[in-house]
C-alpha positions, 0 to 999 in steps of 0.5 A: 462490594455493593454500596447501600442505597437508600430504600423506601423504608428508611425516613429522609429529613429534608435537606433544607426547610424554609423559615415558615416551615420550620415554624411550623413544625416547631409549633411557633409562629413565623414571628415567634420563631424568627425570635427563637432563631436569634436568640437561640443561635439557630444557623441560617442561610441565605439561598437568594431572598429566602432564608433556611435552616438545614434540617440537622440544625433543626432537628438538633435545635428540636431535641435541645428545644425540649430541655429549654422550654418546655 
């Protein structure tokens, strides 16, 4: 009857992660990882003049990334 709510406890991934940030977390440059982006095939869009990742195309790109490089 009572539908589950998201607590404290639990972790949120961000929904969106801009280009510099993401870079960031994969531990690349901004330069670098545009290249990653292209030649891996990560998804983007575009939300006005910026451009993004969703979160679980990185994260899912990060757990693949493991395998490829290192």
């Amino acid at each position: 009857m009572y539908a589950e709510t998201m607590t404290a406890t639990q972790p949120r991934t961000k929904m969106f992660l801009d280009i510099p940030t993401a870079a960031e977390l994969a531990g690349f440059s901004i330069r670098h990882f545009r290249r990653i982006i292209e030649e891996d095939g990560i998804p983007i869009v575009q939300i006005g003049r910026k451009f993004f990742i969703l979160g679980r195309d990185f994260a899912s790109w990060e757990t693949s990334k493991r395998d490829k490089r290192d």
